[in-house]
C-alpha positions as CSV (number, residue, x, y, z in Angstrom):
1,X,0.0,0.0,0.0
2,X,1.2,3.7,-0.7
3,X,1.6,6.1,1.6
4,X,-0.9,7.9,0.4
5,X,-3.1,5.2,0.3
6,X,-1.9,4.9,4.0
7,X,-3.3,8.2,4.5
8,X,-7.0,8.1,2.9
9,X,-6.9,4.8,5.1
10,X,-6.7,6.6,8.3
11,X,-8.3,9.8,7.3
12,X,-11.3,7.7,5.9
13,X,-11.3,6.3,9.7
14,X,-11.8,9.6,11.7
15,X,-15.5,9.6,12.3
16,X,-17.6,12.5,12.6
17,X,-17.3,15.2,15.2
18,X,-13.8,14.1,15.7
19,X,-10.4,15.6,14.1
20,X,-6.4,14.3,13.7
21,X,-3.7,16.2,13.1
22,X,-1.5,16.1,10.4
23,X,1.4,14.3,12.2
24,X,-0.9,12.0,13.7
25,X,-2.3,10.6,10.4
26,X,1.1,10.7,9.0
27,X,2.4,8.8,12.6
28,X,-0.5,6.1,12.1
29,X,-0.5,5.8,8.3
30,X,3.5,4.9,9.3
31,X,6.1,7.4,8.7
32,X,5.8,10.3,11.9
33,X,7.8,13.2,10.2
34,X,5.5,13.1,6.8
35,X,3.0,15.3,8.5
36,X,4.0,17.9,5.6
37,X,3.4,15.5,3.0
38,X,-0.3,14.6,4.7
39,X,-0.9,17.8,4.3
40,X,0.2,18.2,0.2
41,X,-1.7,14.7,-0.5
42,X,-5.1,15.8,1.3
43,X,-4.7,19.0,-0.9
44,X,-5.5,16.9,-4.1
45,X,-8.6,15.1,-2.3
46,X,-11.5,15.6,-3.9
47,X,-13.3,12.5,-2.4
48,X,-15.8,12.8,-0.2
49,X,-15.4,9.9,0.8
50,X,-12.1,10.7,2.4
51,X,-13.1,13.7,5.2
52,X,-10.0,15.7,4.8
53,X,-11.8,18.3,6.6
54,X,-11.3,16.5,9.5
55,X,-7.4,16.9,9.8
56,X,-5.8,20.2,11.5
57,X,-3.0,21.6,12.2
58,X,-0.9,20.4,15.3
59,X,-1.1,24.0,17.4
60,X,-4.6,23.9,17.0
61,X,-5.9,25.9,13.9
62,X,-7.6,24.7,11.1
63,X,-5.4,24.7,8.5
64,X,-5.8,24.3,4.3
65,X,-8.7,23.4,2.6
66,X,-9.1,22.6,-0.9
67,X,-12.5,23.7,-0.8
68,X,-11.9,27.2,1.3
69,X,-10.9,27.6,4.9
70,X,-14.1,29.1,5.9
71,X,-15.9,26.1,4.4
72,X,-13.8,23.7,6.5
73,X,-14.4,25.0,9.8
74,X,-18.2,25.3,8.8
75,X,-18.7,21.3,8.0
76,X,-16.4,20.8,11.7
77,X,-19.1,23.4,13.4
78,X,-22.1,21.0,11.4
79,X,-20.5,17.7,12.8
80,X,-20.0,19.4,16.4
81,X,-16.1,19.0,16.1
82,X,-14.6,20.8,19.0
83,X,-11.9,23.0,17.4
């Protein structure tokens, strides 16, 4: 399996109301200091089957979107994510 295969894996797994960071999906999809590259891979998502939105940044704040930043923390809000 790819890595980023690794990653839609675990992203795909974060159910809703919850949220990861990018090191922690890069730390379970098994390399810890990829967190970066989580980050450039989730930027080409456009599945919705794969809730990207649901991965921030590790200090706290929401970080990219494909879709828009405002639109991100709007679908967290909708699934009562606490971020």
């Amino acid at each position: 399996m790819s890595f980023r295969d690794s990653v839609y894996k675990v992203v795909s797994g974060i159910p809703e109301g919850k949220v990861l960071t990018y090191k922690e999906v890069a730390e379970k999809a098994g390399s810890p200091k990829a967190y970066r590259a989580v980050g450039n891979i989730l930027n080409k998502n456009y599945n919705p089957s794969v809730p990207c939105h649901r991965v921030i940044r590790s200090d706290g704040k929401i970080g990219g979107y494909n879709r828009g930043e405002e639109n991100k923390v709007a679908i967290l809000r909708k699934e009562n994510a606490i971020i």
